[in-house]
Every structure is written in structure tokens, then in C-alpha cells.
N, C-alpha and C positions, 0 to 999 in steps of 0.2 A: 589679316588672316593669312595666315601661310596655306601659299597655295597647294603643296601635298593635301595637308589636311582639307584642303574646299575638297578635291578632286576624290577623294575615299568617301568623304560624307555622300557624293555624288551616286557615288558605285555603289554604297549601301542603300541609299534611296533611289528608286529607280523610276519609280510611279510620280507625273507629273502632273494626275487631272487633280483638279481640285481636290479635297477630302473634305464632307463632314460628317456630321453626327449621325446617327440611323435612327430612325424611331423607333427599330423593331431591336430588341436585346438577342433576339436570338434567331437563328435559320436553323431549318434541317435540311443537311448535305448529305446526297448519296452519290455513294461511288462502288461501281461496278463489285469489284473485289471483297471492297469493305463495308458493305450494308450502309447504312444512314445512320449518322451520329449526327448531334446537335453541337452546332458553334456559334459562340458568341460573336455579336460585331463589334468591334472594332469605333471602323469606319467604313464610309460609302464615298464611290465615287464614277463618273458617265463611264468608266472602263471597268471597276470591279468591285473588291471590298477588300480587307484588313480582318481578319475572323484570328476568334481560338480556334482550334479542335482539338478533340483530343487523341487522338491519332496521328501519325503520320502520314500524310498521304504524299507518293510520291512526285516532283514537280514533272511539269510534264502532264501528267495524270488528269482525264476530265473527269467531271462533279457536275452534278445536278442540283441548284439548289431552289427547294421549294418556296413559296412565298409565303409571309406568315399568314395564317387563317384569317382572320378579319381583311381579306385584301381580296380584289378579285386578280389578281396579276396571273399570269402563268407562269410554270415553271422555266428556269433558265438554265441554258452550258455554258459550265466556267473553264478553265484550265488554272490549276495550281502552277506559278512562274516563281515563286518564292518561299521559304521556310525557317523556321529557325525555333530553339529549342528556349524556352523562357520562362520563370515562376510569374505565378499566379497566384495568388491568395496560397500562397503556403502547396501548391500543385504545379506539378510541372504540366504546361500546356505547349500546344507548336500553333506558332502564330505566323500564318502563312498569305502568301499575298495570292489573291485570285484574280483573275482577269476574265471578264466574261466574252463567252465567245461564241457566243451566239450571234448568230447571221443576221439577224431580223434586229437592225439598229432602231428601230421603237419600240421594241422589247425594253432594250437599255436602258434606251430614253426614260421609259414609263416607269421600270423597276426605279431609275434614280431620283425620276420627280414626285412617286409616291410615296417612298421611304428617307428621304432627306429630312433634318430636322427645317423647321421654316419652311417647308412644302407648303401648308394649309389644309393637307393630307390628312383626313379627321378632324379638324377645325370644324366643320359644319356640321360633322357629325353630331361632336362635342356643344355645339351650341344651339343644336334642334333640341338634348337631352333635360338641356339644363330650364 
């Protein structure tokens, strides 16, 4: 592999916790400025998440993102550290990187072992119903 090329993949990827899948499809983000819109996940990981929104919000900029409703978590601060402008199902969406930034590291913790796919996060739920 030519190393220019290793070395720009690097710069464009910058996020090195793990990533995986979310159970939840969707969060609602609020930001100061711009009220509370709803963004798709991505991915999750112990430092943040990978979301659509449909807004721009500027980086730099902190977000409040709430937990989805079946969940007892609390709400968390993220700061938006990346962005970029991408189609979506036929929609232009900005698909930005967050980083959570919140102080209280079992917050984190707990947001990322709830919402992971492979947690067991509803598993028991799921198997009391049935």
C-alpha cells in the first residue's frame, strides 16, 4: 500500500474506539441554537457515535443527546469534532462524528453497554415476553 495513501485514510478516520452497531435507529439531539432534531445512528462507540442529522451543526458545537425512551439512561454532552455533507436515500444528510463529553465516565460506560448491538440489552426483556 503506498504509504501517502495509508497516511490520508488515517486523517480522514480519526475515531479509533471500537465501532459497532446501535440497537437504537434513532436519538433525539438538542442544541442550544437549533432546537432538537432527530439523527440516525450510524454507529456507537466508549467515546461517541457516527449519526445523520439533518442539519448542520457546527463542530465544536455541544449537543445533548437524549436516550431512547425504553431505556432508563440519562441524558448525555457530546461535542460535534467532525462533519461532512453525504446522500442518503436519495437526501442530502450531514453525517458527523460526535464525541461524548461528558465527565461522568459511567455515563459512557453505561450509554455504550446498553446500546451496543450484542449487549443482552433487552435480551431478558425479550425472553420474559415471549
Amino acid at each position: 500500500m503506498d504509504p501517502n495513501t495509508e497516511e490520508i485514510s488515517e486523517l480522514a478516520d480519526r475515531r479509533y474506539a471500537l465501532r459497532q452497531k446501535c440497537r437504537a435507529e434513532t436519538l433525539v439531539v438538542e442544541h442550544a441554537g437549533m432546537g432538537t432534531m432527530t439523527a440516525v445512528v450510524l454507529d456507537i462507540s466508549r467515546e461517541g457515535f457516527r449519526l445523520f442529522l439533518p442539519k448542520s451543526v457546527p463542530c465544536g458545537d455541544e449537543v445533548i443527546i437524549h436516550p431512547p425512551a425504553d431505556t432508563d439512561l440519562l441524558k448525555i454532552r457530546a461535542t460535534i469534532v467532525r462533519q461532512c455533507l453525504v446522500m442518503h436515500d436519495d437526501m442530502r444528510m450531514i453525517e458527523c462524528g460526535v464525541k461524548v463529553a461528558d465527565t461522568a465516565i459511567w455515563r459512557k460506560h453505561t450509554w455504550f453497554l446498553a446500546l451496543r448491538v450484542g449487549s443482552g440489552y433487552g435480551d431478558a426483556r425479550e425472553s420474559a415476553a415471549a
